[in-house]
C-alpha positions in Angstrom: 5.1 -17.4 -20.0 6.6 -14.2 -21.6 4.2 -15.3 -25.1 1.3 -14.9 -22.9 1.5 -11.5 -22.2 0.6 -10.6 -25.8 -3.3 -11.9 -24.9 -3.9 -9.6 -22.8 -3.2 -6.8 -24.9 -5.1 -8.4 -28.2 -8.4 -10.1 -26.6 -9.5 -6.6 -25.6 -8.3 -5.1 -29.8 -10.5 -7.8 -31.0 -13.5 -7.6 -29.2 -13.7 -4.0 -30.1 -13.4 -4.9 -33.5 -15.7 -7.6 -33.6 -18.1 -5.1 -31.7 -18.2 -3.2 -34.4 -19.8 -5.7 -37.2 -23.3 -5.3 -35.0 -26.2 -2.5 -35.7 -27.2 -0.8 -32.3 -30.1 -2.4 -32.1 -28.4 -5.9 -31.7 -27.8 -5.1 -27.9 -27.7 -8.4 -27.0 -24.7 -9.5 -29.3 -22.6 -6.3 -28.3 -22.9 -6.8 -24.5 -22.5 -10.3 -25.0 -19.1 -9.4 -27.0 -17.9 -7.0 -24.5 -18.7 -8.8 -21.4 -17.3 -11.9 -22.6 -14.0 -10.2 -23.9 -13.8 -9.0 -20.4 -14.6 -11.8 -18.9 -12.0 -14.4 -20.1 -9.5 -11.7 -19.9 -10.2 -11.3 -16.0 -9.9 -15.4 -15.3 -7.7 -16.1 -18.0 -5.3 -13.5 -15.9 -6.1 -14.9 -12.8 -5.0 -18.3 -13.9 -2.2 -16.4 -15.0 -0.8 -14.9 -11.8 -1.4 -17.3 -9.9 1.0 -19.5 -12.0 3.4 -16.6 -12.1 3.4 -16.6 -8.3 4.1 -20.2 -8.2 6.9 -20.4 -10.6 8.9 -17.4 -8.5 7.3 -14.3 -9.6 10.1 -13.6 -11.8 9.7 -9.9 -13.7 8.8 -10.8 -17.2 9.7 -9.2 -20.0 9.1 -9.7 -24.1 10.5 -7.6 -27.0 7.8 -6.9 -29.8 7.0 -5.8 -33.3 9.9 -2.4 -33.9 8.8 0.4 -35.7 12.0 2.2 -36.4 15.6 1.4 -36.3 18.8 3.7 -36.5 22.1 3.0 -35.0 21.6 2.7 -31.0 17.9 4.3 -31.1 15.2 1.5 -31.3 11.6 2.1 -30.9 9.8 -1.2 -30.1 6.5 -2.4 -28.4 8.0 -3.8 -25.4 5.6 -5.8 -22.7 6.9 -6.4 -19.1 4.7 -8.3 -16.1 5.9 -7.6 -12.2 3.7 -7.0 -9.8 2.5 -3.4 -9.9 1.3 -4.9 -13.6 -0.6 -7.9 -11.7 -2.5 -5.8 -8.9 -3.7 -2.9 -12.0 -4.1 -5.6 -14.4 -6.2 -7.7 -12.1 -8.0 -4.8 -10.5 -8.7 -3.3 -13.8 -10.3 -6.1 -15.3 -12.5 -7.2 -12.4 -13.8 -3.3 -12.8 -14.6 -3.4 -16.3 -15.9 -6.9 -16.4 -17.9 -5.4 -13.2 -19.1 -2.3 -15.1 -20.0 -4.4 -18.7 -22.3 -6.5 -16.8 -24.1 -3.3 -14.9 -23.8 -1.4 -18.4 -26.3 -3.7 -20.4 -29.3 -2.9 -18.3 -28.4 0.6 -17.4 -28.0 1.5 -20.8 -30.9 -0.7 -22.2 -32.3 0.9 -24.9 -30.2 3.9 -25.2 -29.3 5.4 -28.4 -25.8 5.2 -27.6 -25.6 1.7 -26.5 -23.3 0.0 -29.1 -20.9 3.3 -29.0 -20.6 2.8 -24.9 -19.3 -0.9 -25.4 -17.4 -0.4 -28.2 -15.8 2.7 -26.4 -15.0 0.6 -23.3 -13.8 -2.1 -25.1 -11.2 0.4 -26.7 -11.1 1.8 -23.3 -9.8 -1.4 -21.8 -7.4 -1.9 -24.6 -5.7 1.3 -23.8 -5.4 0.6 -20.1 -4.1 -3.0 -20.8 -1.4 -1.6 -23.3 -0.5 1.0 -20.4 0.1 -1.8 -17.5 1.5 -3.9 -19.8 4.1 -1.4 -21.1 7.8 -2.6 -20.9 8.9 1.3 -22.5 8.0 4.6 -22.5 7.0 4.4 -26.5 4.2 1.6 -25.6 3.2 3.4 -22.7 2.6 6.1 -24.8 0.7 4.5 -27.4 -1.9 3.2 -25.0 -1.9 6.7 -23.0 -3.0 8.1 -25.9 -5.8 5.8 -26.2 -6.7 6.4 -23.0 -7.3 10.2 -23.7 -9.1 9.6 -27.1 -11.9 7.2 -25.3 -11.9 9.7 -21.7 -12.8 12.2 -24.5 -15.7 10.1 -26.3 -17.2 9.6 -22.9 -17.3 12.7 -21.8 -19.3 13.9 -24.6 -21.4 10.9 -24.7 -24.2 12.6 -24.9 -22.9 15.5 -27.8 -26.3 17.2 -28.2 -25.9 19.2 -24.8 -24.1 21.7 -24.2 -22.0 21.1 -21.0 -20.5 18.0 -21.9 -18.6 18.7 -25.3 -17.4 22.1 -23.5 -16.3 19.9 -20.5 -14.7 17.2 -22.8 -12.8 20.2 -25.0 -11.1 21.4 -21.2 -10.5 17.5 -20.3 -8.8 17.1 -23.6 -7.0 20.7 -23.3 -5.4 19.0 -19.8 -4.3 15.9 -21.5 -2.8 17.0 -24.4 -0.3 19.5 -22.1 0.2 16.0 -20.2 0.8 14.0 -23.7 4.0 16.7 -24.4 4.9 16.3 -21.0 5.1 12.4 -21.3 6.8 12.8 -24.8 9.5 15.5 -23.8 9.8 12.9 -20.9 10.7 10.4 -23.5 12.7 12.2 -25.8 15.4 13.1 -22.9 15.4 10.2 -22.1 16.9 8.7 -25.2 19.6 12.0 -24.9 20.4 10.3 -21.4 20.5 6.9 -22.7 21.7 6.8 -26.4 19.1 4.0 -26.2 15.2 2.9 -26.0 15.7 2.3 -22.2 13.0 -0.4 -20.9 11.6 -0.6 -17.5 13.3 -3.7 -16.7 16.6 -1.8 -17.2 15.6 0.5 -14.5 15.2 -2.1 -12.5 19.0 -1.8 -12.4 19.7 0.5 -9.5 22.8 1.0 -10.2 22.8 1.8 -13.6 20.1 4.4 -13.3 22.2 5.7 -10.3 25.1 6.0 -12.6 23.7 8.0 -15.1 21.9 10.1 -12.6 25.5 11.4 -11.1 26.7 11.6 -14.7 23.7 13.9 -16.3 22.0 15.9 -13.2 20.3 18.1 -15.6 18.9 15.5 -18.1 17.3 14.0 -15.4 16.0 16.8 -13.3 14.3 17.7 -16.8 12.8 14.0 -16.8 11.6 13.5 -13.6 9.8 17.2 -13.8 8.0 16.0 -16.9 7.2 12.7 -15.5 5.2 14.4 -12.6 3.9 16.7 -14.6 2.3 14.1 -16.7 1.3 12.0 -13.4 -0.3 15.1 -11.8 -2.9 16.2 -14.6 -3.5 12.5 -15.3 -4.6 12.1 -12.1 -6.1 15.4 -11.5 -3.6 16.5 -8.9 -3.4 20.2 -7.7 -3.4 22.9 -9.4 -4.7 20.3 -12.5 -7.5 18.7 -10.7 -10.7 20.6 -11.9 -11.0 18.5 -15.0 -11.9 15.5 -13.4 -15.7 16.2 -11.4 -16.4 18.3 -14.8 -16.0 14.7 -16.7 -18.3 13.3 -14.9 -21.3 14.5 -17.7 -20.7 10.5 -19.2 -22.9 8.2 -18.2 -22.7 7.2 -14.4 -21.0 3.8 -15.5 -18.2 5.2 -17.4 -17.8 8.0 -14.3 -17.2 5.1 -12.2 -14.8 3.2 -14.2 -12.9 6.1 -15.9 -13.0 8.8 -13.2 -14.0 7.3 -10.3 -11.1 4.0 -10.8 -8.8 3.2 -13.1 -8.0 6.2 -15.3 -7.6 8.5 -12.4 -4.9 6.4 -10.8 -2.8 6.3 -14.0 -0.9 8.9 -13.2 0.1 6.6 -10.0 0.7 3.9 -12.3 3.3 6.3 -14.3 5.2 6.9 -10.6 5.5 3.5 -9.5 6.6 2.8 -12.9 9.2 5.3 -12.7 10.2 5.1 -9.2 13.7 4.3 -9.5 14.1 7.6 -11.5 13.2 10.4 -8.9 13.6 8.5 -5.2 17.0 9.2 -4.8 16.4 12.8 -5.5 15.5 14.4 -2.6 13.7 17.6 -4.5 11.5 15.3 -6.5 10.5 13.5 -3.7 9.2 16.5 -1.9 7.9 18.1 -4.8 5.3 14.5 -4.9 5.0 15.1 -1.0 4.1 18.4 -1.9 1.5 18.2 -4.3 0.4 15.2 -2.8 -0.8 16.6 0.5 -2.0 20.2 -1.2 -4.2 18.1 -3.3 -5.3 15.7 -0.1 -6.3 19.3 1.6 -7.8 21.3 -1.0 -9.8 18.5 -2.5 -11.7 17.3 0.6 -12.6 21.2 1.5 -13.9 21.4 -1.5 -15.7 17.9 -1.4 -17.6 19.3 1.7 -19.2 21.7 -0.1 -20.2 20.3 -3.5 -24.1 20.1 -3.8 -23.9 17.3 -6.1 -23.1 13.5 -5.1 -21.1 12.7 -8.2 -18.6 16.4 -7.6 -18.2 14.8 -4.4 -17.2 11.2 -4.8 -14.7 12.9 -7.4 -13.0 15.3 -4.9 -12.9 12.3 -2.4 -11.1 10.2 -5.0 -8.5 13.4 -5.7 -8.0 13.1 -2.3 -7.3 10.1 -1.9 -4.4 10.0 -4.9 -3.3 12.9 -3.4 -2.7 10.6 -0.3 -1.2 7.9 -2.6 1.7 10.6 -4.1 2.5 11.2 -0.5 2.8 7.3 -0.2 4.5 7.1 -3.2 7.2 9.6 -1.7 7.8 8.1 1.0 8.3 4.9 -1.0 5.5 2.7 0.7 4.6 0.8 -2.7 3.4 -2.2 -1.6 0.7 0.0 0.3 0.2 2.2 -2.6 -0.9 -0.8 -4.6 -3.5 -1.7 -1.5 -4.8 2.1 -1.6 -4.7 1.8 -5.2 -7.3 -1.6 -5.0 -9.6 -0.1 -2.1 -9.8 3.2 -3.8 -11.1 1.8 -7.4 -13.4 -0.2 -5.7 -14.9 1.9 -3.3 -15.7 4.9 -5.7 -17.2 2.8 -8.8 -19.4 0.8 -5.6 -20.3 4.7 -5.2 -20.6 6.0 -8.4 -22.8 2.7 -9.3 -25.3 3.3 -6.7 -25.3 7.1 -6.4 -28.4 7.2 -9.1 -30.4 4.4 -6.4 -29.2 5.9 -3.1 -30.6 9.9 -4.2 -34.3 7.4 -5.3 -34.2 6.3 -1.9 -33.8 9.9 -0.7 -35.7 11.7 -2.4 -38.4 12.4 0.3 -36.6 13.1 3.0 -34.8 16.2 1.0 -37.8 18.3 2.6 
């Protein structure tokens, strides 16, 4: 089952590329591309957990193509499959299918329309190369992605003003959360000797070996690693970034802001779990920001005068919740906040343009 995993990661590659051979005018090619990339990724995974959870649900992991080798250092694109990677896999690809299929009449005719899909199709390469990662080094490549397509999006529409000034701050954010991931990394092979994957720190007690042995290392790494899972996430003091993105169209708010890319800094946490729950400062630094954020952000949610500033405070909220859930190490109910959240703010960022129609009139 291990071969499998590579699908995932190349059906959304190729239907951006094939995206690309059609003129804008040929919308109905593109969507058809896009939602059907989407589309047989989200059952072809379906199939696939399901006969995952019948054979055991046994972590998976596969070794890939390696860039560079010297000595113990190894730096290889490494894919692993548990089941924090089957509830964002699944959830992310329902979204997106979701969101492709809304996309080709909301955008119907707009200049942009084969730059949307061909974005989101990168877009949803990115964030199956992130849930998919088995290391830090192919984490990173698809984080990376992830803040090259947030960027495009924001600035969607380039000929105004607010959005490429909006997009330049987002970017600003996630490039100090790029060196936090790669300092992250880089001590980490200084703690290691090695490309350490995530199915060694499964390994409790080897990660709690090396944690007595190198206190300092790893104080260094977890600080970076929360660093990196606060701005992505838009936790406090980082979390103005996110309702300024929101000048992309409403569908790309919803599924980059409003569901998946906001809760990758989540995603980093889980992922990294073993690292900083036995260290009781770490854990109260998450609790910490965590509930700040929870507070701050629905105050300020209560006062925004537009619907989309809103939802986005309500969501920063709501991960603010899921750090303090996080901390406390409740992760099957992380992953259930995780679903309900996604779902609930791209159902409200979706029908936030129909609902303020509807309401027009009674505004006097």
């Amino acid at each position: 089952m291990e071969q499998l995993l590579q699908f995932f990661i190349l059906l959304p590659l190729i239907g951006f590329l094939v995206s690309l051979l059609f003129s804008n005018k040929n919308e109905n090619a593109i969507a058809a591309t896009a939602i059907s990339t989407v589309g047989i990724q989200f059952f072809g995974l379906l199939f696939f957990v399901f006969t995952w959870i019948g054979n055991g649900s046994e972590i998976l992991d596969i070794k890939h193509f390696t860039f560079y080798k010297e000595g113990n250092i190894e730096i290889f694109i490494d894919l692993f499959f548990d089941k924090i990677t089957a509830v964002f896999a699944v959830v992310g690809s329902l979204i997106t299918f979701l969101v492709a299929i809304f996309s080709r009449f909301y955008l119907h005719r707009d200049s942009g329309f084969k730059r949307f899909f061909s974005t989101l199709l990168l877009f949803f390469f990115a964030y199956s190369l992130v849930v998919f990662s088995g290391n830090f080094e192919t984490l990173f490549i698809g984080w990376e992605f992830l803040g090259i397509t947030s960027f495009l999006l924001i600035i969607f529409y380039r000929d105004r003003y607010l959005p490429v000034k909006n997009g330049l701050k987002t970017i600003s954010l996630y490039r100090f959360a790029d060196v936090c991931l790669i300092l992250a990394l880089w001590m980490s092979h200084h703690l290691w000797h090695e490309n350490i994957t995530f199915i060694q720190l499964t390994d409790v007690n080897l990660v709690t070996s090396h944690i007595d042995e190198h206190d300092y290392y790893v104080l260094f790494i977890i600080l970076m690693i929360i660093l990196a899972a606060s701005i992505k996430s838009a936790q406090f003091p980082f979390s103005s970034w996110l309702p300024r993105a929101m000048e992309g169209p409403t569908t790309s708010s919803a599924i980059f802001y409003g569901s998946l890319s906001a809760h990758i800094g989540v995603f980093l946490l889980l992922r990294t779990h073993v690292y900083w729950e036995s260290i009781l400062s770490a854990k109260i630094l998450v609790i910490f920001i965590g509930v700040i954020t929870a507070v701050v952000a629905t105050l300020i949610a209560r006062v925004q005068s537009s619907v989309k500033t809103q939802i986005a405070y309500s969501s920063i909220a709501q991960i603010g919740i899921m750090f303090v859930e996080l901390a406390m190490g409740w992760h099957t109910l992380v992953l259930v906040h995780f679903a309900g959240n996604a779902f609930l703010r791209t159902y409200q960022l979706l029908v936030s343009p129909s609902v303020l129609g509807y309401l027009v009139h009674d505004q006097f």
